[in-house]
C-alpha positions in Angstrom: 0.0 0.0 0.0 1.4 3.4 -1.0 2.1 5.6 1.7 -1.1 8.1 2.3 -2.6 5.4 -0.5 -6.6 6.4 0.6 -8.2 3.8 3.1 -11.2 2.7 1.6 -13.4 1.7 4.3 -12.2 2.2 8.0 -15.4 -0.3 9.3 -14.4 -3.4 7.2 -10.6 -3.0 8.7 -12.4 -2.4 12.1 -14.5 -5.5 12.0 -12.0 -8.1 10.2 -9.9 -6.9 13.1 -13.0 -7.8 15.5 -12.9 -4.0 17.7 -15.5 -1.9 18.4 -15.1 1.6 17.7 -13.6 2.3 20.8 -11.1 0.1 20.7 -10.6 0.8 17.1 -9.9 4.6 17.0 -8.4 5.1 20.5 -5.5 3.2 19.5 -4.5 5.7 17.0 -5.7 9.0 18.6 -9.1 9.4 17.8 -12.2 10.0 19.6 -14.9 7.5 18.9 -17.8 9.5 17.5 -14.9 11.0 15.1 -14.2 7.3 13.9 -17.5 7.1 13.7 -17.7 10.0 11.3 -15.0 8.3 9.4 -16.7 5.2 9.0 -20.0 7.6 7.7 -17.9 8.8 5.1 -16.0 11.6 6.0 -12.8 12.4 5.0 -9.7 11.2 7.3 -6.9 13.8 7.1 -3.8 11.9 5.7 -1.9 11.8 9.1 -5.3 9.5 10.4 -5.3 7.7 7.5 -1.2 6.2 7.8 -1.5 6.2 11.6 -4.8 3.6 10.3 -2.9 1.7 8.0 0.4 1.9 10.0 -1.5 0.3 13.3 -4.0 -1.6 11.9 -3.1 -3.2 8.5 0.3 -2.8 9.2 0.3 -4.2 12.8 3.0 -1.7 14.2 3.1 -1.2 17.6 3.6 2.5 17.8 5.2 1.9 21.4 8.0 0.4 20.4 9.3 2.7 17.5 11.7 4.9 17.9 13.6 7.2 15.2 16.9 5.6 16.3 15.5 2.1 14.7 15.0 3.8 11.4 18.6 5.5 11.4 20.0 1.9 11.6 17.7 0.6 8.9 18.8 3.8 6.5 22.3 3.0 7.4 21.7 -0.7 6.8 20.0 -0.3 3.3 22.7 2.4 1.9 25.6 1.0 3.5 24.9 -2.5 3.1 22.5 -3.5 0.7 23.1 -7.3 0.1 23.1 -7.7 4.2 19.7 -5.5 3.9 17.2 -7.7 1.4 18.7 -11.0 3.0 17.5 -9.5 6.4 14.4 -8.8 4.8 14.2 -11.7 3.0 14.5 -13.5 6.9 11.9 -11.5 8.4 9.4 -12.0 5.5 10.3 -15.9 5.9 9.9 -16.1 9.5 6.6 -14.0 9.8 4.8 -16.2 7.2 6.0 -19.4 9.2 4.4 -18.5 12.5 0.6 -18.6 13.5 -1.3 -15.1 13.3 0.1 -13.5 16.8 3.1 -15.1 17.5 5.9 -12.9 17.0 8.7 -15.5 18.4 9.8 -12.4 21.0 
């Protein structure tokens, strides 16, 4: 998905993801009746929109991020590109071995 790429419906992430609207929206900073508002149709502003996709169809856990991390992967990919995709390539191979929720952490 491209960055800012629009979310077509917020509700159909919201329920594949089995949360109410609550639990939804409050995870990424956003009142409930303005999810709701969302879900009606409005407009998100872009920022809601990859904080959406970064959270929920991403799965990032916004907690744990920290600029530092994406220094080293800069450094990494410019620096050290074949070490890079096989690291990639690992990650990609290890998260599609596991069962949905197991992070091996």
């Amino acid at each position: 998905m491209k960055l800012f790429e629009k979310i077509l419906n917020p509700r159909d992430i919201r329920r594949k993801l089995g949360l109410n609207q609550q639990e939804f929206w409050t995870q990424i900073g956003v009142t409930q009746s303005g999810g709701s508002r969302y879900e009606s149709g409005r407009n998100m502003p872009k920022p809601v929109r990859e904080l959406l996709r970064l959270v929920h169809v991403e799965q990032l856990d916004l907690t744990r991020v920290r600029k530092e991390d994406f220094d080293i992967i800069e450094y990494l990919r410019d620096t050290h590109p074949d070490l890079y995709k096989s690291l990639r390539k690992a990650v990609k191979s290890r998260s599609e071995s596991q069962p949905d929720g197991e992070t091996g952490q």
